[in-house]
C-alpha positions as CSV (number, residue, x, y, z in Angstrom):
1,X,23.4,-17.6,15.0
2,X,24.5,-14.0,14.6
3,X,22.0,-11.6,14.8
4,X,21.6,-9.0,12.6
5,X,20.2,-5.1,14.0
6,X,17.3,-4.0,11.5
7,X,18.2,-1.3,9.1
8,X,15.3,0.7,10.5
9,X,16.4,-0.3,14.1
10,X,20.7,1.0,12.5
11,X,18.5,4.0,11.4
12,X,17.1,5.1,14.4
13,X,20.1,5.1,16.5
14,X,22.2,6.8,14.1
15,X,19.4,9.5,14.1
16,X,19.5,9.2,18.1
17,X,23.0,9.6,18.0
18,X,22.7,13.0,16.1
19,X,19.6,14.3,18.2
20,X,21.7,14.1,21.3
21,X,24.5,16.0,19.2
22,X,27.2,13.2,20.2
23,X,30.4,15.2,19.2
24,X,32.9,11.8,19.7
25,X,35.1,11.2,16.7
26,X,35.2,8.0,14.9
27,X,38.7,6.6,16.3
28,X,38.5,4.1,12.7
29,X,36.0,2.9,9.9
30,X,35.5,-0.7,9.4
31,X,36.8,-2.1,6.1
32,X,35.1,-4.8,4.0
33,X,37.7,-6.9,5.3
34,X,36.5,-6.5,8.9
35,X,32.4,-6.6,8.3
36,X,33.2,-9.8,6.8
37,X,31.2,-11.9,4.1
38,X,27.8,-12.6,4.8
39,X,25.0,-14.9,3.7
40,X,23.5,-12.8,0.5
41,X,20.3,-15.0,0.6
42,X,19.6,-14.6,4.3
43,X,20.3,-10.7,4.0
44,X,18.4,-10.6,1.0
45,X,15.3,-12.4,2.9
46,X,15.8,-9.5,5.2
47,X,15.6,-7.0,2.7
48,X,12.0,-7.7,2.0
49,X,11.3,-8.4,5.2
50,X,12.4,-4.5,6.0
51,X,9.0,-3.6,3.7
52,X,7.0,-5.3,6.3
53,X,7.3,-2.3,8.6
54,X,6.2,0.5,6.1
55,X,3.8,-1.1,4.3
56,X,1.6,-3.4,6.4
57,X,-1.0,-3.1,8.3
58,X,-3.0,0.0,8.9
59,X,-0.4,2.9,10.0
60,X,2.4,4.5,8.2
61,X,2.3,4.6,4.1
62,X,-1.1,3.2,4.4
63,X,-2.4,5.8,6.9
64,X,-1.1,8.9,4.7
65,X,-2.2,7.3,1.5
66,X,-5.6,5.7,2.6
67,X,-6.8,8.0,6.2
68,X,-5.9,11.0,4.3
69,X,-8.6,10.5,1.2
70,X,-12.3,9.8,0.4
71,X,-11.7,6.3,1.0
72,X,-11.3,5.7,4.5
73,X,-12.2,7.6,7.8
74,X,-10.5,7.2,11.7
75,X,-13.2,8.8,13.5
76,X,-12.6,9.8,17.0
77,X,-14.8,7.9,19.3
78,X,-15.0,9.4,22.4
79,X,-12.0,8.5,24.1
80,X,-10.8,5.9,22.1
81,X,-8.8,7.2,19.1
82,X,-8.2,10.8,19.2
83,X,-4.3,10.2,19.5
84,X,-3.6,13.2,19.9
85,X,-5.8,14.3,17.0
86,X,-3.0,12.6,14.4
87,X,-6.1,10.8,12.7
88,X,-7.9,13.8,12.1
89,X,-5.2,16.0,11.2
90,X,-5.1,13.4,8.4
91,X,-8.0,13.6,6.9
92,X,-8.7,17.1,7.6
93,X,-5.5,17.5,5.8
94,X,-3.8,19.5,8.4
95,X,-0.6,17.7,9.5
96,X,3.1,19.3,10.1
97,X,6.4,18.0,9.6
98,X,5.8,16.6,13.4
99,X,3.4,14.1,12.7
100,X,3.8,10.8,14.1
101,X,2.8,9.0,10.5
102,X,4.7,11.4,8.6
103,X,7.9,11.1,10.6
104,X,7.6,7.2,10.8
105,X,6.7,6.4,7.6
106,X,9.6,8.5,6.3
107,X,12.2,6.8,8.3
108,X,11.4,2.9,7.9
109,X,10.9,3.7,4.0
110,X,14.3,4.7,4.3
111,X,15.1,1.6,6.2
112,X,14.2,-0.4,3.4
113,X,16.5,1.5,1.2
114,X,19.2,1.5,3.4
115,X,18.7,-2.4,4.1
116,X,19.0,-3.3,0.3
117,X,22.1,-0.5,-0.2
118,X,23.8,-2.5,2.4
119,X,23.3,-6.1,0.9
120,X,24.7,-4.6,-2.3
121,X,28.0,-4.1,-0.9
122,X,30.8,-6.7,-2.7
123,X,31.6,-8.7,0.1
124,X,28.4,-10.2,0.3
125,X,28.4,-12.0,-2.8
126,X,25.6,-11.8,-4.3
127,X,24.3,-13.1,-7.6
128,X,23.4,-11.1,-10.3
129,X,20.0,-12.0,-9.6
130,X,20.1,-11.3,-6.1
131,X,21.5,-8.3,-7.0
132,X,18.7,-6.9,-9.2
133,X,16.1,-8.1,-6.6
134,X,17.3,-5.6,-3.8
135,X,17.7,-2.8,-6.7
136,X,14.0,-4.0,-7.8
137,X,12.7,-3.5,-3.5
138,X,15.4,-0.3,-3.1
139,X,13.5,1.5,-6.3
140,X,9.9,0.3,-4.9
141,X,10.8,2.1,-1.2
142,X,12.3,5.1,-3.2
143,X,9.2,5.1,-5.6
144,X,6.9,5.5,-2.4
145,X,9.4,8.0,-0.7
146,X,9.6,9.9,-4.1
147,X,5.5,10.0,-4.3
148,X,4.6,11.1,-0.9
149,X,7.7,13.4,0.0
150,X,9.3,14.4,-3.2
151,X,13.1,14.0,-1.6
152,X,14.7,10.6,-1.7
153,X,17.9,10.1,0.4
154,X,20.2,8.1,-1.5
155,X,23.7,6.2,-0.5
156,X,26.3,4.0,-2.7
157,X,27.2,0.6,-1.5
158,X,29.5,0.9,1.0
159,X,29.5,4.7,2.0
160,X,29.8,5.8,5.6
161,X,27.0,6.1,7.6
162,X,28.6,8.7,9.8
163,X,28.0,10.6,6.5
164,X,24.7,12.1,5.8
165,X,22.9,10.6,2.6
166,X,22.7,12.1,-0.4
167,X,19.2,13.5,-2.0
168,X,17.4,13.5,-5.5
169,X,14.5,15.4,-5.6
170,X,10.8,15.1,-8.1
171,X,12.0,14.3,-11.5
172,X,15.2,13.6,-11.2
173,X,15.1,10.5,-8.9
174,X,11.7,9.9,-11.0
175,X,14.4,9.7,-13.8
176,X,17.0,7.5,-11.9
177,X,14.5,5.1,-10.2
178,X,13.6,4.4,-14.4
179,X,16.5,4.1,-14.8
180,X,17.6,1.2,-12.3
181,X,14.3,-0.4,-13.2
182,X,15.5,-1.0,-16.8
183,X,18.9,-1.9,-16.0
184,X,18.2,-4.6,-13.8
185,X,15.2,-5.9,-15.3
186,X,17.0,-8.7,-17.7
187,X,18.8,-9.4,-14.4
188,X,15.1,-10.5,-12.7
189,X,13.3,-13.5,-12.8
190,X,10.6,-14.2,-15.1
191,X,7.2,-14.9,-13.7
192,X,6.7,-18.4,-14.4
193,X,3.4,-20.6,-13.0
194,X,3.9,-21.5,-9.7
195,X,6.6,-18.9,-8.8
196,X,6.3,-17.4,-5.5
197,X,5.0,-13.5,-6.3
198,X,6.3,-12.3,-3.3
199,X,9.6,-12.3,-5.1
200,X,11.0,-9.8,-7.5
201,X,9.9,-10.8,-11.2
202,X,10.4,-8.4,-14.9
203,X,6.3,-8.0,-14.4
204,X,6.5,-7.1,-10.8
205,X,9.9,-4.0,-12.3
206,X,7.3,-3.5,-15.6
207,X,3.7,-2.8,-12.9
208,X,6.3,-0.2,-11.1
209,X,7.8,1.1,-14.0
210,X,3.7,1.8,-15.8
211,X,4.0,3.4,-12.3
212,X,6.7,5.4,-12.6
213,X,5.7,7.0,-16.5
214,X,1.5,7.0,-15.7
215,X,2.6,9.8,-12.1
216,X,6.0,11.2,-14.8
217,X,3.7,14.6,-15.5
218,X,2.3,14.3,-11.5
219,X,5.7,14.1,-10.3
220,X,6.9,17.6,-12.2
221,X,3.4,19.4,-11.4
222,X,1.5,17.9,-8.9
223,X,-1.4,20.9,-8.8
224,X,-1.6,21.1,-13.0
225,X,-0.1,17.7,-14.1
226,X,0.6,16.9,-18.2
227,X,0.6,13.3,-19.7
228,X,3.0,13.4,-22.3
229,X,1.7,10.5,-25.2
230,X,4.7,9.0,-25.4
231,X,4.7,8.3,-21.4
232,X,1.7,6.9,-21.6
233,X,2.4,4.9,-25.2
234,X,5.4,3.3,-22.2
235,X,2.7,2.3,-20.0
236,X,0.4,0.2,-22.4
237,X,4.0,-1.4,-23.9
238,X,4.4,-2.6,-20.3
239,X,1.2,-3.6,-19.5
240,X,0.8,-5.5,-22.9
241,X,3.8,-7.5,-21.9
242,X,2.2,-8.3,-18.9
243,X,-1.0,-9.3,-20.3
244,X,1.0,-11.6,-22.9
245,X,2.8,-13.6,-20.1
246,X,-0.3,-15.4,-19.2
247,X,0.4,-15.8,-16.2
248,X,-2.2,-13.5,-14.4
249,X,-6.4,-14.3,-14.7
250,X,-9.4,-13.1,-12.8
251,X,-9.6,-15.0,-9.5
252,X,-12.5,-17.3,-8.9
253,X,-13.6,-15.1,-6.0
254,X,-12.3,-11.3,-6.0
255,X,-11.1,-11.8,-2.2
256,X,-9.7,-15.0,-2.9
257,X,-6.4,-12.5,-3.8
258,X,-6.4,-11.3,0.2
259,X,-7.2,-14.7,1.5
260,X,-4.8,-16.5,3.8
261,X,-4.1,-18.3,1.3
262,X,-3.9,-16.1,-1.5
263,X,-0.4,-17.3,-2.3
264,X,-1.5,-20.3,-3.6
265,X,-5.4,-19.1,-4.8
266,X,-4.1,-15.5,-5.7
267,X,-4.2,-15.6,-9.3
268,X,-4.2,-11.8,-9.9
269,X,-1.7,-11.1,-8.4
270,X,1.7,-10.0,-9.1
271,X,3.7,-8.7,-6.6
272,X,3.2,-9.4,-2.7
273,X,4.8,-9.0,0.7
274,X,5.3,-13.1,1.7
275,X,3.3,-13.6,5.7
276,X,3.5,-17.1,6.5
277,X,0.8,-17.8,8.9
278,X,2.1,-18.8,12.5
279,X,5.8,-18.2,11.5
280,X,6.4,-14.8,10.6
281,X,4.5,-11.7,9.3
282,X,4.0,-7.8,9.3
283,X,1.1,-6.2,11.0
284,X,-1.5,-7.2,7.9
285,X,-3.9,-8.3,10.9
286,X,-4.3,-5.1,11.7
287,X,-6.5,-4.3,8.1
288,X,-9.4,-6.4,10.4
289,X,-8.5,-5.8,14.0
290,X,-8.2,-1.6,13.1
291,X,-11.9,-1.9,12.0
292,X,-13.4,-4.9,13.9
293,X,-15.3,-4.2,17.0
294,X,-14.6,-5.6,20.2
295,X,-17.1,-8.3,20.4
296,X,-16.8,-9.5,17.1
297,X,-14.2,-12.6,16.5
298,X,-11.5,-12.1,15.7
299,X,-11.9,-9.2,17.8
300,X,-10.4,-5.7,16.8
301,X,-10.2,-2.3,18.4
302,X,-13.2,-0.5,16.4
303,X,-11.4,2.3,14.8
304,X,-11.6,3.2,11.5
305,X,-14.4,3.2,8.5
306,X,-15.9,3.5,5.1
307,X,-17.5,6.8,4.0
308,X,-21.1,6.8,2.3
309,X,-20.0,8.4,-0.5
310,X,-17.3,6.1,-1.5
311,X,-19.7,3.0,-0.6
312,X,-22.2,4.0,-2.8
313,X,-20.2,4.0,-5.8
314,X,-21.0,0.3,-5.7
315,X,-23.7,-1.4,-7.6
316,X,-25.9,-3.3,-4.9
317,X,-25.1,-6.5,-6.7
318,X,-21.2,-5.7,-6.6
319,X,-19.5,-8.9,-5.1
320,X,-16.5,-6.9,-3.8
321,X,-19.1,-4.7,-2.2
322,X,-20.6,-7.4,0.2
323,X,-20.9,-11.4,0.0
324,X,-20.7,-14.8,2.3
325,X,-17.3,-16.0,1.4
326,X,-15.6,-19.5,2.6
327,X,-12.1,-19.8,2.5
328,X,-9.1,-21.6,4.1
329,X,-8.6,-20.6,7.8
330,X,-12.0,-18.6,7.7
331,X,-14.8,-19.2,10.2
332,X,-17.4,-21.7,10.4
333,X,-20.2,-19.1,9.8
334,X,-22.5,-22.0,9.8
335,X,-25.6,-19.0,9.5
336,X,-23.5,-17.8,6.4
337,X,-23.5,-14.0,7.2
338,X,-21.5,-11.8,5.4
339,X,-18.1,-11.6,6.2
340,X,-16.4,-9.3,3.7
341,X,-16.7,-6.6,1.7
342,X,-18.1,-3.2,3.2
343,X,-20.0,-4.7,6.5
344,X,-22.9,-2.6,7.2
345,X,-26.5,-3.2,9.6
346,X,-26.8,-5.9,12.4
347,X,-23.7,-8.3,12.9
348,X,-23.7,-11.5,13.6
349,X,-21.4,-14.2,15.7
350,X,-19.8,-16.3,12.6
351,X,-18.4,-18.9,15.2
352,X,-21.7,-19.9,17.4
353,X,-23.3,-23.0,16.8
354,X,-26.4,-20.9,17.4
355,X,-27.5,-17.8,15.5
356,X,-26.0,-14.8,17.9
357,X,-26.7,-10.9,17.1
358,X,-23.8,-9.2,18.1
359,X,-24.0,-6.3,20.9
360,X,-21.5,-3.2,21.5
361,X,-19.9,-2.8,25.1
362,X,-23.3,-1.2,26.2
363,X,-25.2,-4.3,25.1
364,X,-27.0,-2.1,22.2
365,X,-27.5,-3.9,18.8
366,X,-23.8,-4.2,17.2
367,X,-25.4,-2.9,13.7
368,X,-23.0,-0.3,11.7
369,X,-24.4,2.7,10.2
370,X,-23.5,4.7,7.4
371,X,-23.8,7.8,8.8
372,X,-20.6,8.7,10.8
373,X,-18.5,12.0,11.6
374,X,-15.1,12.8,12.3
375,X,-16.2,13.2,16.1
376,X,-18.4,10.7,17.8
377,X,-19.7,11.6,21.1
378,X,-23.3,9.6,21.2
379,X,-24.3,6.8,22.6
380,X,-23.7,5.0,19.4
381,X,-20.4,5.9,18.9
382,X,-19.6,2.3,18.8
383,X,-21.4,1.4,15.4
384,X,-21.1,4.3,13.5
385,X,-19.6,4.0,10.3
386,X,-19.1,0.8,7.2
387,X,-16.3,-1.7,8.0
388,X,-14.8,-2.1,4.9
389,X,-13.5,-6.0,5.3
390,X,-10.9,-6.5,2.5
391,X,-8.2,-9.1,3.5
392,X,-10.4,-12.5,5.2
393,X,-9.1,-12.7,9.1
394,X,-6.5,-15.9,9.0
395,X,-8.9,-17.5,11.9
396,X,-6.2,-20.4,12.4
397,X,-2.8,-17.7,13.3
398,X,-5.2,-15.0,14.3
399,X,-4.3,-15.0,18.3
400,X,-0.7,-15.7,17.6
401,X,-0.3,-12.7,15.3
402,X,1.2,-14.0,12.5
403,X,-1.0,-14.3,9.7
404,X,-1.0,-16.0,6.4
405,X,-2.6,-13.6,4.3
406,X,0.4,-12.2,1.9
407,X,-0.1,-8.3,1.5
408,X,-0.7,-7.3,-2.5
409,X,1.0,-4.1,-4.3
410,X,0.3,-5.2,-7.4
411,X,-2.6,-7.2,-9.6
412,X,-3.7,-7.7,-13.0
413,X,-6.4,-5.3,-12.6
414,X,-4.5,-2.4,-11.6
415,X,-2.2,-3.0,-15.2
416,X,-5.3,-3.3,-16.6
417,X,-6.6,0.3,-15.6
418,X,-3.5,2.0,-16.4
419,X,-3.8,0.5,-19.4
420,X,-7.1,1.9,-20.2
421,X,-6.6,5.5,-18.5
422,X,-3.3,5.7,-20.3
423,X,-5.2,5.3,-23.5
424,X,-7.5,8.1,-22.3
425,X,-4.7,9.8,-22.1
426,X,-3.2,10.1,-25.4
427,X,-1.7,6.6,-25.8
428,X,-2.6,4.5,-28.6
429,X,-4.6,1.2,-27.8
430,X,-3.6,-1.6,-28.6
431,X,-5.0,-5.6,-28.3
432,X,-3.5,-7.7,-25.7
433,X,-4.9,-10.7,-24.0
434,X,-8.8,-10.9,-23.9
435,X,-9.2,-7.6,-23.2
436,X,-9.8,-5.7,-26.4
437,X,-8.3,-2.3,-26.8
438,X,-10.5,0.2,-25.6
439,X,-10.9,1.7,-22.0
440,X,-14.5,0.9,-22.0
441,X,-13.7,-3.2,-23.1
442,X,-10.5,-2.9,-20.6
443,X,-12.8,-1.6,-17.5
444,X,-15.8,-3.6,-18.8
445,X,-13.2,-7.3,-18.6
446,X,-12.8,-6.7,-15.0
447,X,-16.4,-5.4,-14.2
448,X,-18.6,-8.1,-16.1
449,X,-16.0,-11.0,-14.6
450,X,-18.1,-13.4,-12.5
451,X,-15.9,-12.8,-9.9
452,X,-17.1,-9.4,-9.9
453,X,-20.2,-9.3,-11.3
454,X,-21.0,-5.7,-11.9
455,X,-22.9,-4.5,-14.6
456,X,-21.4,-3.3,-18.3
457,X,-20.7,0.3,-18.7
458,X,-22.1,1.9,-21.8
459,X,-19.4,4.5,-22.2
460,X,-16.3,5.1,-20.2
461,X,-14.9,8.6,-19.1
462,X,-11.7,9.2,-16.8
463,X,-14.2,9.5,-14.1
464,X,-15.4,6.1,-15.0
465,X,-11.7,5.3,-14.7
466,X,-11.3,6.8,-11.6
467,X,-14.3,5.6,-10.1
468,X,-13.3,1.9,-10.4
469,X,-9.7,2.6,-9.6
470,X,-11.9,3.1,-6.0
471,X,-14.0,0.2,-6.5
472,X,-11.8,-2.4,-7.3
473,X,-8.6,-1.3,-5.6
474,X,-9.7,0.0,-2.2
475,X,-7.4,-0.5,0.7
476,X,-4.5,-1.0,-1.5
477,X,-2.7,1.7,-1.2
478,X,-3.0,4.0,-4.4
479,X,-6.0,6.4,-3.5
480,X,-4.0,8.8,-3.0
481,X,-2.0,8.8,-5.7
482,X,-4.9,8.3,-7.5
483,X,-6.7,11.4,-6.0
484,X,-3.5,13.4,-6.6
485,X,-3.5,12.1,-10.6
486,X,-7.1,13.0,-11.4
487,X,-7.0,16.3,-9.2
488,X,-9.5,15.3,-6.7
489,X,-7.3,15.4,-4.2
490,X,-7.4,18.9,-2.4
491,X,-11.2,18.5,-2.0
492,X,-14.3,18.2,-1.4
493,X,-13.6,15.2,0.5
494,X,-16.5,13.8,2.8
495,X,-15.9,14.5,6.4
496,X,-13.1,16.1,5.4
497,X,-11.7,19.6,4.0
498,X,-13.8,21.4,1.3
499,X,-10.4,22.4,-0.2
500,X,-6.9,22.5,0.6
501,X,-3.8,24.0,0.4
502,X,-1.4,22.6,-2.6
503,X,1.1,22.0,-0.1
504,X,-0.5,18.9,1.3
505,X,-0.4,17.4,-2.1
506,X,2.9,16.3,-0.8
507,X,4.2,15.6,2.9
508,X,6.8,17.7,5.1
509,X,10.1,16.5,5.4
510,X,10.1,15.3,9.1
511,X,11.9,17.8,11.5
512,X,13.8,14.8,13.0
513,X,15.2,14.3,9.4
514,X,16.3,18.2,8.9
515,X,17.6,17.8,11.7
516,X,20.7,15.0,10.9
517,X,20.9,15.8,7.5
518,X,21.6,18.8,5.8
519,X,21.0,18.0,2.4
520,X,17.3,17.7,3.1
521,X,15.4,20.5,2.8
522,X,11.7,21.4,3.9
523,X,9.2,21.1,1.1
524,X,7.2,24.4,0.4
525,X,4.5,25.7,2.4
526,X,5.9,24.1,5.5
């Protein structure tokens, strides 16, 4: 079996090659002739496998858009975690166009693109279907690239690599990723009961492309964004259309949609990564490991927390707050303890055939506080802070590090909220679904769910919005963006900067990237 180098692995030594300022000529280029054909599904299974990188687990794309916000917090513990102070800089909202995260997420997003460029070329054969589900994973990677740096590298099929990449910048690659989105969509699958949603699908291009027109103002002034009414008119068409397939409820338990086996149990959502437990997966242990403490099983490395604020914006009863859930692959928690949600107060063993209170390293009661800084240096540094426990540890493939539980980008809740903020902002409401046609019956549909269980809201504001945006979608990615949208971003953030300057609503430009291509150029302020 041939094997085939990793677009982010082709990536890094092309950018090696340039740091060392290798000067040799290219004595000939390769024609199509000479790379050969190649197996389009194989390549095309590797094209999604190239978003495991970026997107799982708890570094990278979710680091800047989760560490860097009101949602999460990677206090320093004594010695364990400073890092070099990267984790701070994050959330203080001081990082430079050196930063680990910033330089590393950069480059493996563009590994994605540069994987599903490459299948693209002819000689790989690839169906029109194949076709449009690269384009569909190329525009996701260049939708996050666009959203957190505001310059997108770009290549044909087929150009040189010894030639540097060319770049769209804010609106304009806004305007081209649209673009691709609603050429190949007729080209995609349609969702269809039973399909696999780690696959491309039209609903999976129509969640990025509500996406793509909700952010349209952000993306042309992310200090003083506009929402035009006809963008937002876009994103209920889309999310009507997503509503209508029927293909998407409320899940029987809110976590059953993180579960090891949420590809089967899932029924929210609509777009995954695929992790096949004790075969092959991205780093989507490390959502538990990051934030489990060393004594606890599976064990973790006691990093990362909850903040108060953001905790209490929960209703007591709120079942994605805290419950005792049983699932496939889960422990035996024969005590039933709670096991998910925002873990807080004395923890327990959920494996012991006797009830065990769990101790820290010092042999102190293992019982998490609330109250936390940026800086622990006490002798309770080990149980400060909420453990915010959103994807159920896959207890069966834990030790052998490949999980089952698929990661989500997209669910019927999130269309749901756009829906209802884009009618707050301008657009017309329409019915679809069960849902009604007002943001206070659209956030009220996923609130009152039994699978929820929160309590009705008499009104709804965009706060309200906003608010459950937090609730319901923590730990997926879009708090940032969110915090960016609604202008909450800059500050006050808890443990975090009272305000900040506009140039951290988007990242630097890594230096390593100036440096090997010229068409890049550093974004303002840095």
């Amino acid at each position: 079996m041939k094997k085939i180098l990793s677009a982010a692995a082709m990536l890094a030594l092309l950018q090696l090659a340039n740091s060392c300022k290798i000067n040799e000529e290219f004595q000939g280029v390769l024609t199509p002739a000479q790379v050969g054909s190649g197996n389009a599904s194989s390549l095309l299974d590797g094209v999604y496998n190239a978003m495991r990188t970026p997107f799982q687990g708890a570094t990278l794309v979710f680091a800047l858009s989760e560490v860097t916000t009101d949602e999460r917090l990677m206090p320093t513990r004594a010695g364990d975690w400073d890092d070099n102070g990267q984790w701070r800089q994050l959330h203080l909202h001081t990082w430079d166009a050196n930063h680990a995260q910033v330089r590393d997420a950069y480059s493996n997003l563009g590994g994605v693109v540069f994987a599903a460029t490459d299948m693209l070329q002819t000689q790989y054969g690839a169906s029109k279907e194949q076709q449009a589900e690269a384009r569909f994973v190329r525009a996701f990677a260049r939708y996050w690239t666009l959203d957190l740096y505001d310059q997108v590298p770009y290549r044909t099929p087929g150009d040189l690599v010894s030639t540097s990449a060319q770049v769209r910048k804010g609106t304009a690659e806004l305007t081209d990723i649209i673009s691709e989105l609603t050429t190949v969509m007729p080209d995609l699958p349609d969702a269809s009961a039973g399909a696999p949603v780690s696959r491309a699908t039209k609903d999976a291009a129509r969640c990025l492309l509500m996406k793509c027109y909700l952010n349209k103002g952000v993306y042309a002034n992310r200090a003083a964004p506009t929402f035009d009414p006809a963008d937002m008119n876009m994103v209920i068409t889309l999310a009507d259309q997503v509503i209508n397939s029927g293909h998407y409820k409320f899940a029987n338990n809110y976590f059953d949609n993180f579960a090891p086996d949420n590809t089967a149990i899932g029924t929210e959502n609509i777009f995954t990564e695929l992790n096949i437990g004790g075969v092959s997966s991205g780093a989507q242990y490390d959502l538990w490991r990051f934030i489990s403490h060393y004594n606890m099983t599976p064990t973790g490395y006691n990093g990362p927390c909850a903040l108060p604020s953001f905790y209490n914006k929960y209703e007591a009863t709120d079942l994605r707050r805290s419950q005792v859930y049983s699932y496939k692959n889960g422990p035996p928690n024969p005590f039933k303890h709670q096991n998910v949600g925002y873990l807080i107060g004395q923890q327990y063993s959920l494996v012991s055939t006797t009830d065990v209170a769990l101790t820290d390293r010092l042999g102190n009661p293992l019982a998490f506080t609330a109250a936390v800084d940026l800086i622990e240096t006490g002798s309770n540094l080990e149980v400060t802070g909420i453990r915010p426990m959103k994807y159920p540890p896959d207890f069966t493939n834990n030790s052998a590090g490949t999980i089952d539980n698929d990661m989500v980008h997209f669910r019927l809740p999130d269309v749901l909220l756009m829906k209802a903020e884009a009618i707050m902002r301008g657009g017309t409401g329409t019915s679809a679904g069960t849902y009604g046609s007002t943001p206070l019956t659209l956030v009220n549909a996923i609130r009152t769910d039994p699978s929820r269980a929160a309590t009705a809201l008499a009104s709804v504001s965009l706060t309200d919005i906003y608010d459950e945006r937090g609730r319901d979608l923590f730990l997926e990615l879009w708090r940032r963006q969110d915090m960016v949208r609604f202008g909450t971003f800059l500050g006050p953030i808890e443990q975090g900067p009272t305000s900040s300057d506009p140039k951290y609503l988007i990242f630097p430009i890594p230096n390593q990237q100036l440096a090997v291509n010229a068409n890049l150029t550093q974004n303002p302020g840095y």
